[in-house]
C-alpha positions in Angstrom: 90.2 120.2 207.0 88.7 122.3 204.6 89.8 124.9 203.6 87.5 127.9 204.2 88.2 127.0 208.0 91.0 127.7 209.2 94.2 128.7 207.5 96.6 127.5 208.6 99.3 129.7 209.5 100.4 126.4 210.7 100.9 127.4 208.5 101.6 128.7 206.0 102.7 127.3 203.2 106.1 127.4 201.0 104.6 128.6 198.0 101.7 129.8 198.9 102.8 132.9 197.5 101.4 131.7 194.1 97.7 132.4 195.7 95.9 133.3 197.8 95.1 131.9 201.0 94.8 128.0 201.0 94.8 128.0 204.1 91.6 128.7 205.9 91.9 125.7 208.1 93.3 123.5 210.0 95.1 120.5 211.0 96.1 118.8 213.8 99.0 116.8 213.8 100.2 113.5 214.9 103.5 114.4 216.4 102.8 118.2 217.0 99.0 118.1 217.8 97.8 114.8 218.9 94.4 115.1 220.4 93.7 114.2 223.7 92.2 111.1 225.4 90.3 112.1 228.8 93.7 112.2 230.1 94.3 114.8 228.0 96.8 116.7 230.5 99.6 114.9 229.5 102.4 115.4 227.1 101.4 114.5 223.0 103.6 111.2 223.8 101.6 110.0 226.3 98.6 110.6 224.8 99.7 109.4 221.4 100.3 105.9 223.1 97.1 106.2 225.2 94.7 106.5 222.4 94.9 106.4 218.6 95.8 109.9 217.3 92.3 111.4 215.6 92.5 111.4 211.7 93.8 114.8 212.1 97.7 114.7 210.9 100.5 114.2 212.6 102.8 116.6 212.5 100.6 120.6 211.5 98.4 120.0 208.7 97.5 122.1 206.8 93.7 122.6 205.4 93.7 122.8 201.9 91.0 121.3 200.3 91.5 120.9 196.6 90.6 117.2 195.8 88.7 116.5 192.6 87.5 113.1 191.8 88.8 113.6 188.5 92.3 113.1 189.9 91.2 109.8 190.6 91.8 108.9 187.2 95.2 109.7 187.1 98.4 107.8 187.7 99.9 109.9 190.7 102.0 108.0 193.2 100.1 105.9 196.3 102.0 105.7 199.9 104.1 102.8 200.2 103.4 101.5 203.7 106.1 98.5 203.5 108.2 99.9 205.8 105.7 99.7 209.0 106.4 95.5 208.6 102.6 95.0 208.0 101.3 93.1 204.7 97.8 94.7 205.4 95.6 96.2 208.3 94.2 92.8 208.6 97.4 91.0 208.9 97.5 88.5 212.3 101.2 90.1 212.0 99.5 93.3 213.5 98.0 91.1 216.6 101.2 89.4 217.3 102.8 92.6 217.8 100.7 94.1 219.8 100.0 91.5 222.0 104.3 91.1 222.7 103.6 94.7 223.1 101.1 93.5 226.2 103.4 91.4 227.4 106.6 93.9 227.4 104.4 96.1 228.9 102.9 93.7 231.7 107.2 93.1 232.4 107.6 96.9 232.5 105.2 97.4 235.4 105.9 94.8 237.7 109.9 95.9 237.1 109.8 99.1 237.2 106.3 100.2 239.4 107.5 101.9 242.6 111.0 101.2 242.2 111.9 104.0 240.1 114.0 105.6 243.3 115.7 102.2 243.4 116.4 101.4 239.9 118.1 103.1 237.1 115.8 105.9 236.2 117.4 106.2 232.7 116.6 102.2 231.8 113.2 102.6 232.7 112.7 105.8 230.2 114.4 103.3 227.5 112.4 100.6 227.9 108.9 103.1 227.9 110.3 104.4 224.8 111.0 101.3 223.1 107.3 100.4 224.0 105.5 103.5 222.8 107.5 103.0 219.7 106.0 99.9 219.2 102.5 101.0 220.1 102.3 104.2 217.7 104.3 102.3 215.1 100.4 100.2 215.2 98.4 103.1 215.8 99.9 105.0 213.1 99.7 102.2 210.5 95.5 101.9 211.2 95.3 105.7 210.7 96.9 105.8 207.6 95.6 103.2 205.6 91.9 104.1 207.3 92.4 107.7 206.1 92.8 107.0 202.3 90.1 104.3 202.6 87.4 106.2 205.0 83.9 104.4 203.3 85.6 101.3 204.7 83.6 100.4 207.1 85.5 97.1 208.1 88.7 98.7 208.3 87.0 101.3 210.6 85.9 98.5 212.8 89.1 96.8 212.7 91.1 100.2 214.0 88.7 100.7 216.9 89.1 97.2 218.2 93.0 97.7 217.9 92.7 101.1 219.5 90.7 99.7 222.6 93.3 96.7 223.0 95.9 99.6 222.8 93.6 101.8 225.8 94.3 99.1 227.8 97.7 97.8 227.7 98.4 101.9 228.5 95.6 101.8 230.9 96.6 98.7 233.2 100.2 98.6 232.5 101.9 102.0 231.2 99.7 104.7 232.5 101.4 104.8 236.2 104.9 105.8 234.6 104.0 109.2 233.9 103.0 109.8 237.3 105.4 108.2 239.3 107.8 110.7 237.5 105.9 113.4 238.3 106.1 112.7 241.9 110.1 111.6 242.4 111.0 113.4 245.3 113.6 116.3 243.6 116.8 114.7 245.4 116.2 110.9 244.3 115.3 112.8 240.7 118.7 114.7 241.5 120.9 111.3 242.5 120.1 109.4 239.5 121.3 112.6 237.1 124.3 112.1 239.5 124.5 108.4 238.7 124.1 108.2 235.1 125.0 111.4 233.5 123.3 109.9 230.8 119.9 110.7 231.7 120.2 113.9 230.9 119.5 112.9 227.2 115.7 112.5 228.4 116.0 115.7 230.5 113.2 117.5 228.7 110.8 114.8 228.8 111.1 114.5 232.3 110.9 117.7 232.8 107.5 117.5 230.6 106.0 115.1 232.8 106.8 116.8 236.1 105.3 119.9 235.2 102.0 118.0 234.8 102.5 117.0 238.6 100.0 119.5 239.7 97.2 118.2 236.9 97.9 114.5 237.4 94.7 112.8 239.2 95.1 109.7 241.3 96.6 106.1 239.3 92.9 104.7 239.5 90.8 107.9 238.0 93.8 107.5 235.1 93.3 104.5 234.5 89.9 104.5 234.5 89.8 107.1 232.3 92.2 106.0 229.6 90.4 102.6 229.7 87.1 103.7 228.8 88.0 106.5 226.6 87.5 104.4 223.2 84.2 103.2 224.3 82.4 106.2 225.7 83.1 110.4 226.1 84.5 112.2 223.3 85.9 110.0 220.7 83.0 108.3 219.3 81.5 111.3 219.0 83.8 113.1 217.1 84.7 110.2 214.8 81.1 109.8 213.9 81.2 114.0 213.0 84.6 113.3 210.7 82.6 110.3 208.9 79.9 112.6 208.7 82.0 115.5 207.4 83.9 112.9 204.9 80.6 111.8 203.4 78.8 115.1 202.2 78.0 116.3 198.4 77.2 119.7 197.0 75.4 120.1 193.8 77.1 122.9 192.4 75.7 122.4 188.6 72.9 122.9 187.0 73.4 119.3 185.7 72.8 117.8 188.9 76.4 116.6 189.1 77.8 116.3 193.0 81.0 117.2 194.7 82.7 116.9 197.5 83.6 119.8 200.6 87.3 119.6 199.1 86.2 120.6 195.6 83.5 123.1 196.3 86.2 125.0 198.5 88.9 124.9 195.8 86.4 125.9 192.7 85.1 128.7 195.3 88.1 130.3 196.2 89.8 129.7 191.9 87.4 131.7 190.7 87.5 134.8 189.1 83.5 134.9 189.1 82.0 137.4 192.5 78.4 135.7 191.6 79.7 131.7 191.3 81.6 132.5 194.6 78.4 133.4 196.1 76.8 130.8 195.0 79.3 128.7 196.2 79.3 130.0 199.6 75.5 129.2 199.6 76.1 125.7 198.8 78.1 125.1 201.5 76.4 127.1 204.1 72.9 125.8 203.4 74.5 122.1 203.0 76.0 122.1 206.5 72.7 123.5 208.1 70.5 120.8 209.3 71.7 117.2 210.6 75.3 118.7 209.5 75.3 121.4 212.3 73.6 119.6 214.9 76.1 116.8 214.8 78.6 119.4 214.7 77.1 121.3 217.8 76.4 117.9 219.7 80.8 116.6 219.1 81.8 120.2 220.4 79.4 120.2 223.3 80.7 116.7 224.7 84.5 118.2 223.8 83.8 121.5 225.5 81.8 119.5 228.4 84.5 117.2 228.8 87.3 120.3 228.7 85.5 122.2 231.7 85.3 118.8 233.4 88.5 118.5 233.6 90.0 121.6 233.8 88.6 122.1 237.2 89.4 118.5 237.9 93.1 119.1 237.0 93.1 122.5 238.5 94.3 124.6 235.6 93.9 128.7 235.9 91.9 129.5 232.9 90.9 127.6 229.6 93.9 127.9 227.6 96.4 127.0 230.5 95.7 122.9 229.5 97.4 124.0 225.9 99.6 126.2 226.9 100.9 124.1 229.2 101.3 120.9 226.5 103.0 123.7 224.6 105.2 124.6 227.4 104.3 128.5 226.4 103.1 130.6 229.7 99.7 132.1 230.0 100.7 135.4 229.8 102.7 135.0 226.4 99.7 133.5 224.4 96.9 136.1 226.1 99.9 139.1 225.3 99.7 137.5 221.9 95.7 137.5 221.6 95.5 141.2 223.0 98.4 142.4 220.4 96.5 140.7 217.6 93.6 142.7 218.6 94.8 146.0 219.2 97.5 145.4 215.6 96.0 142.9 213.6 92.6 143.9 213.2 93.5 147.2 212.1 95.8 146.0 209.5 93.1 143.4 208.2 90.9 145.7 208.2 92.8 147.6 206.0 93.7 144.7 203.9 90.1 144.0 202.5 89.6 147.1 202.1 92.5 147.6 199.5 91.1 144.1 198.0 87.6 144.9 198.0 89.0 148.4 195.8 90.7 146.3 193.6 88.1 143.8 193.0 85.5 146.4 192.2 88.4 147.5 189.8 88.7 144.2 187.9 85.5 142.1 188.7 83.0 144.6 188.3 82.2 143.8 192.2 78.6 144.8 193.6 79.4 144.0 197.2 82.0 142.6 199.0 81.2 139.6 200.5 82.8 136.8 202.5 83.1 134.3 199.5 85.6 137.2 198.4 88.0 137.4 201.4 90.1 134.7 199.5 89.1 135.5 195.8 92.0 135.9 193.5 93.5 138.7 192.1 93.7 138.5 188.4 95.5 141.6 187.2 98.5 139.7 185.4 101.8 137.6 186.3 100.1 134.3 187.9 98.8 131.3 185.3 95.5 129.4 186.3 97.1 126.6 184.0 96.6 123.1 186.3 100.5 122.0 187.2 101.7 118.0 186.6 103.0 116.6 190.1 106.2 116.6 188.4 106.0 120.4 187.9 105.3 120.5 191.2 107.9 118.7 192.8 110.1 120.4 190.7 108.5 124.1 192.2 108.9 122.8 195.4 112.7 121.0 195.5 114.0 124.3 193.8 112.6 126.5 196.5 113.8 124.6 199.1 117.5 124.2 197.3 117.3 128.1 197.4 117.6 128.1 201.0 119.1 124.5 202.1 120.5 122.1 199.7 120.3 120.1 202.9 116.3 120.3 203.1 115.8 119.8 199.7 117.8 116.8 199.3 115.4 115.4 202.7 112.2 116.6 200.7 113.6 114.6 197.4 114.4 111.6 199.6 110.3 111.4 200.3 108.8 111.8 196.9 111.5 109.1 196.0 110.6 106.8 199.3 106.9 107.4 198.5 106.3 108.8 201.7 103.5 110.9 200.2 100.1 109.9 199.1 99.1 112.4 196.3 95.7 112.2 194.3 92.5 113.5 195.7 90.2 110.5 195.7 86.5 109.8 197.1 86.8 107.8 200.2 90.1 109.8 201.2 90.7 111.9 203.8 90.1 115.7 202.9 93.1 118.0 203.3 96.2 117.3 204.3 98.6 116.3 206.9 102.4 115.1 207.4 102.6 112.1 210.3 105.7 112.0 212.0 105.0 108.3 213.0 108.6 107.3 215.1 112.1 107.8 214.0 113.0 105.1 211.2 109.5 104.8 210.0 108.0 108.2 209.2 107.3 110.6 208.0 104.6 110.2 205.8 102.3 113.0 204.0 99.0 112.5 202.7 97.7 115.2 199.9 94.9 115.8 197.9 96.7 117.3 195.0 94.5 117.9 191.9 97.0 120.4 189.8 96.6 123.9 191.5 99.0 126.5 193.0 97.5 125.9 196.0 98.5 122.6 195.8 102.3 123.4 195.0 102.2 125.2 198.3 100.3 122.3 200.1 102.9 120.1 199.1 105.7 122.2 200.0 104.3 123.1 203.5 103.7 119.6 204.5 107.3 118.4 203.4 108.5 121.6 205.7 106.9 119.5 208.5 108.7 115.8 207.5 112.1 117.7 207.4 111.4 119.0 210.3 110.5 115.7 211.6 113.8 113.9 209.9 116.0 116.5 211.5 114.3 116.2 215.0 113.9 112.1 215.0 117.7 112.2 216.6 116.4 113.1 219.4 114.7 110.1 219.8 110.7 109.1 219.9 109.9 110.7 223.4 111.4 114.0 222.5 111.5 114.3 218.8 107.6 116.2 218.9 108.6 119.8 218.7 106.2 122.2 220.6 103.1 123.8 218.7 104.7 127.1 219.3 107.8 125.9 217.2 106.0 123.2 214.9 105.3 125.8 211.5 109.0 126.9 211.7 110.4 125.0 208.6 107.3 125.4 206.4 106.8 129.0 207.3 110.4 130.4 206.9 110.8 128.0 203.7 107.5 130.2 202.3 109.3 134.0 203.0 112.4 132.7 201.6 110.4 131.5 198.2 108.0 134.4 198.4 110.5 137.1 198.4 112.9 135.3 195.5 109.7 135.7 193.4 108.5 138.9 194.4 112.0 140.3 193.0 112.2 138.5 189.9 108.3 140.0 189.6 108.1 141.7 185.6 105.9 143.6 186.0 104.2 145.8 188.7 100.8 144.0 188.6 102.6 140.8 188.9 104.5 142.2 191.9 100.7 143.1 193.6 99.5 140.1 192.2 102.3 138.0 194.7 101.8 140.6 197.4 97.9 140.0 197.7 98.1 136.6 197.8 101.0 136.3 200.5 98.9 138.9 202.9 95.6 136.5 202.2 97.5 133.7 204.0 99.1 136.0 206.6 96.3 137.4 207.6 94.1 134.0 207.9 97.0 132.5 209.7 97.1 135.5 212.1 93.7 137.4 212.4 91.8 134.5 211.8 93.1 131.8 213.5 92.5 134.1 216.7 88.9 134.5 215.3 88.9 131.1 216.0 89.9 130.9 219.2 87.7 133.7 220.5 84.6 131.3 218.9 85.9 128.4 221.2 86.5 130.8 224.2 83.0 132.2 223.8 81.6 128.3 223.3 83.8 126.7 226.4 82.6 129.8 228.8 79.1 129.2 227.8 79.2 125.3 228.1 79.1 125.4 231.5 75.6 126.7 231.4 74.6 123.7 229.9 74.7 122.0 226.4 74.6 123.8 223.4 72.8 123.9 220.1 73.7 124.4 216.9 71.7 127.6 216.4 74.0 129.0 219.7 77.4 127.9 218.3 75.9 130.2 214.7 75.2 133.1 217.2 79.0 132.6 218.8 80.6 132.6 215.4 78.5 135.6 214.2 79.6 137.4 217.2 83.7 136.1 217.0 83.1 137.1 213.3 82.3 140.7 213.9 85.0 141.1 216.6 87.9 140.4 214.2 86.3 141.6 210.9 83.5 144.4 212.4 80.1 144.9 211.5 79.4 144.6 208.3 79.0 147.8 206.3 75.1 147.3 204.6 74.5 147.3 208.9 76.3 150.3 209.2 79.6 149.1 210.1 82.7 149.4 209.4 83.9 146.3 208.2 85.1 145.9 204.8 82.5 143.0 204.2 79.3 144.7 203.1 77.7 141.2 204.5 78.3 138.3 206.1 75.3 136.2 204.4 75.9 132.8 204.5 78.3 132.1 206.6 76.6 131.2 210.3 77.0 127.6 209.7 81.2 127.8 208.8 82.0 126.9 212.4 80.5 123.5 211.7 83.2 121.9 209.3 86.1 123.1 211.5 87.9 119.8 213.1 90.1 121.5 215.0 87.9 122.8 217.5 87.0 119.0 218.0 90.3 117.4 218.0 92.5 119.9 219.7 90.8 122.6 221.5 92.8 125.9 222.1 94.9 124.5 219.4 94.3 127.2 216.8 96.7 130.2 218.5 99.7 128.6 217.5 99.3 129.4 214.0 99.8 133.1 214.5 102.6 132.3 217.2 104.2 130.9 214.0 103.4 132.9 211.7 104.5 135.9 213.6 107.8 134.7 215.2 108.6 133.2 211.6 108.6 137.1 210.0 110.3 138.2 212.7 112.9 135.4 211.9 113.0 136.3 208.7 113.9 139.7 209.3 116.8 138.4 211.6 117.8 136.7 208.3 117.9 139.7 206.3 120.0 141.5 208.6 122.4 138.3 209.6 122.7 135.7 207.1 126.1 134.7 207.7 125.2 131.2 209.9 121.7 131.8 209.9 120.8 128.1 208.3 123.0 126.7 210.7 121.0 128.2 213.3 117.8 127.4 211.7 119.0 123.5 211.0 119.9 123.2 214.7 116.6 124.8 216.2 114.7 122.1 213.9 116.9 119.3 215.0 116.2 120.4 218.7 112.9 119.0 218.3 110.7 119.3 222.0 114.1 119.2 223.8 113.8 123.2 223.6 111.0 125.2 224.6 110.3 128.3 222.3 112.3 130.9 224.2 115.5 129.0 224.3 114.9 128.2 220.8 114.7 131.6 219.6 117.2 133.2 221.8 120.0 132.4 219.4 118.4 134.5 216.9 118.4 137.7 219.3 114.3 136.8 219.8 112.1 136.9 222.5 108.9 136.1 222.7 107.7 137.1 225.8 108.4 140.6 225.9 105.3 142.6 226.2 105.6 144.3 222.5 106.9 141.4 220.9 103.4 140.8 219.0 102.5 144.6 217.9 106.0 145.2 216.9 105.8 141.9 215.1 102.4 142.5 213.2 103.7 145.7 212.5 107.3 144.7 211.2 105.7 141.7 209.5 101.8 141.9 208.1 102.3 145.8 208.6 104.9 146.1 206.0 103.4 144.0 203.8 100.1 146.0 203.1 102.2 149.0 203.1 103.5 147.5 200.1 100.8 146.6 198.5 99.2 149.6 199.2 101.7 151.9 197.6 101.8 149.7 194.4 97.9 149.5 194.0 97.5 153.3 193.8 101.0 153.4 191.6 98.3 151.3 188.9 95.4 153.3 190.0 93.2 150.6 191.9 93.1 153.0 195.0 93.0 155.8 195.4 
């Protein structure tokens, strides 16, 4: 996920404080975002054992693009998949698994398949979860070993075949489970928690599935659809646009020399030079126009097609409800979020670039502010360009953690010394970044494209925010351990406001201070503002699908039009945005995965970022048994839904002026800040 996409609030990241925003896109995530098969209703673990998660991550990834083939050179530590019991992707071990797999599922059905009012409820559940396990454990070991070796074309074939065989052993043996669930009459549900006390351990995932009782279609249209779902519909589609995505080259030099997206993005937003940034901007934008785009347009046409489809199928309110629903997060919380970052958060970007665009013409002599600016370093002092060993970085990123939890940071040393994380940027690797969750015992497992940069610190300590999360959640056990999206960014975000603040006190000097300040509002504000950006693109796309299919020069008119909502007209049009233009940018929306892989998904990035600095204000005011609090929400994994979660804290979510008071108390604050020290040195006036 590149960068210049979509910021993730998911993020945020732990140090991202040492630049600016590395987050302009996205992720999805195995265990927190799986993307859905046809059947895409259901809860992430039934999907997740339905289909083959898409190469987006597994537990929040974050976007950062910073790979650089000259990494490849180095000697930085490789992912040690040993411990999935596989010698290699081709291994007839993988085959003899999954074909006991059939078998134990095959058993399953024809115990278990209208019997569950007879039977012990609680047995069943254990024996599905044993099976899943067994399935993703599969799944998860194609994915990762495809995603650092993507121009393997073999391998590519290989995981397909595996991921149809997978379809259907769910499809003809598993799928009915879910739905027969769903449709326990209440006082059989009612005299088996009487029965075995025990199964209130599974308690939320039964819940889960029940609430999808009014979305479930018939056993046969499920089946039908899960079968077929590697073969036609969607997928194929969008893993044709990730190849196509993987495989593109920029000539950036005047010696003809290429790069990839990842390195493009991370020279664009290093530099301290307004006309390279432009130029860079241009590179990219004219390189995704053409085939690019109109592969682009033609994957999120079949997505949005096959979202409308369904949602009127399944009978959900309104477009979002599917998400919100997987996120177990009412309508009305995520549209009162949308409408407070409208009415709060634009304002306050809006003021935002306008202090940066002052400072910028300050130091960099800029002309005009463009959008190759938005994340454009601040180089007035306190912050070194120097690249950073991995070493260095681990280092960065343990003591930050330690800071907070010498619990956490002894997790995060356990997987740098398990070599759970796969660290150089390399051709034929998966851009970005990601943390996979895999199943309790296994996982987690990160995958990086670290090439040196502060950016790259922060990557690395966001993504291990999301494997502690995981290691403190896997008690819970595989069917329950995937925490909501709403709740997913906790760790990573809270670890970031804990670092950012320890540096922003030991700041020496008042330009370092701004310097700190600028960079920590960059991410906020692409985690908040423009993560919302993005969903009001894929609202204005989904409404618009049913009209018909859409081409890639509509998809540039809806991102045009989502850009000027959030950011205004641009001010050589007479508007008043800070941007003086948007040139160059109408193609952006085409190197977004997200909208692909997890529509609606992009919200929950400014839920997190938001209910995170609330959080942290909590912290400042009651420390005593706050990281006791904070341990125990992570370990809750899904078995708590984001109200109950936060309601030891004092929190709640869905009160009407939760958001504004939020953006206020939290991104307001900060450009107050930043603001007051910027005219203290004379940027501003």
């Amino acid at each position: 996920r590149p960068q210049e996409y979509i910021q993730l609030p998911s993020i945020v990241l732990m140090l991202r404080f040492f630049t600016r925003s590395v987050l302009s896109l996205i992720v999805a995530s195995a265990s927190t975002c799986p993307a859905r098969s046809s059947s895409a209703s259901r809860p992430a673990f039934i999907a997740a054992f339905a289909q083959s998660p898409p190469s987006a991550p597994s537990t929040s990834c974050q976007a950062t693009m910073t790979a650089s083939v000259a990494a490849e050179s180095t000697d930085l530590p490789r992912w040690d998949l040993s411990r999935f019991g596989f010698s290699s992707p081709f291994s007839d071990e993988i085959d003899l698994h999954l074909e006991e797999t059939a078998k134990l599922a095959e058993a399953f059905k024809a115990k278990y398949e209208g019997k569950l009012g007879e039977l012990s409820l609680l047995s069943a559940i254990q024996d599905y979860e044993e099976i899943s396990k067994r399935k993703t454990l599969v799944s998860s070991y194609l994915h990762l070993s495809y995603d650092v070796s993507l121009d393997d074309d073999t391998l590519k074939k290989r995981k397909g075949a595996l991921s149809q065989r997978q379809s259907e052993i769910y499809g003809d043996n598993l799928e009915w489970f879910s739905l027969d669930v769903a449709e326990l009459d209440d006082a059989i549900l009612a005299s088996q928690y009487e029965n075995d006390p025990s199964l209130t351990k599974f308690k939320s995932f039964i819940d889960e599935l029940r609430r999808q009782k009014p979305h479930n279609l018939s056993k046969d249209v499920e089946r039908a659809l899960t079968v077929r779902s590697p073969y036609v519909g969607n997928r194929p589609l969008v893993s044709f646009f990730d190849k196509e995505l993987s495989l593109m080259r920029f000539k950036l030099d005047e010696d003809g020399k290429e790069v990839n997206m990842e390195v493009l993005l991370s020279r664009m937003q290093s530099s301290n030079d307004a006309a390279f940034r432009a130029k860079c901007l241009q590179v990219l934008n004219d390189g995704l126009a053409g085939s690019v785009s109109r592969t682009a347009a033609l994957s999120l046409s079949s997505v949005a097609g096959g979202w409308l489809i369904e949602n009127k199928e399944r009978k959900y309110i309104n477009l979002r409800s599917r998400r919100n629903l997987d996120n177990n997060c009412p309508d009305e919380v995520v549209d009162s979020l949308l409408v407070g970052v409208r009415s709060a958060g634009i304002p306050l970007c809006k003021r935002f670039y306008t202090l940066k665009k002052g400072i910028l013409q300050k130091t960099q002599g800029l002309d005009k502010f463009r959008w190759s600016d938005r994340n454009a370093p601040i180089d007035i002092g306190g912050v070194s360009n120097e690249k950073i060993s991995w070493e260095a970085a681990v280092a960065m990123v343990k003591k930050g953690y330690n800071q907070f939890s010498p619990k956490m940071s002894e997790m995060f040393v356990s997987m740098v010394e398990e070599k759970r994380i796969d660290v150089p940027a390399a051709n034929g690797k998966k851009g970005g970044a990601y943390c996979a969750g895999v199943i309790p015992g296994v996982g987690p497992f990160q995958l990086l494209n670290f090439d040196g940069t502060k950016q790259d610190v922060a990557t690395l300590a966001h993504e291990s925010g999301h494997g502690v999360h995981d290691i403190l959640a896997y008690e819970q056990g595989y069917l329950q351990y995937h925490p909501p999206l709403t709740l997913a960014e906790t760790a990573s975000i809270f670890g970031e406001m804990i670092v950012f603040r320890d540096l922003l006190a030991q700041s020496s000097s008042k330009e370092e201070e701004l310097t700190l300040l600028m960079s920590k509002i960059d991410d906020v504000v692409n985690s908040v503002v423009r993560q919302c950006s993005f969903d009001r693109f894929e609202e204005l796309v989904h409404t618009a699908r049913e009209k018909g299919e859409l081409s890639a020069d509509e998809l540039d008119e809806y991102w045009m039009s989502a850009l000027r909502e959030y950011y205004g007209k641009e001010g050589d049009a007479g508007g008043d945005s800070p941007f003086d233009t948007y040139e160059n940018t109408s193609h952006l929306w085409s190197y977004v995965p997200h909208f692909h892989h997890v529509p609606f998904y992009v919200y929950s990035y400014a839920f997190a970022d938001l209910v995170v600095g609330t959080l942290y204000n909590n912290f400042l005011t009651n420390k005593e048994g706050f990281e006791g609090r904070l341990l125990a929400l992570l370990s809750a994994g899904g078995t708590k839904d984001f109200a109950n979660a936060l309601g030891p804290f004092g929190l709640d979510p869905t009160s009407s002026t939760f958001w504004t008071e939020a953006l206020t108390a939290h991104l307001g604050e900060l450009v107050n800040e930043a603001e007051k020290i910027a005219k203290e040195l004379g940027y501003v006036e």
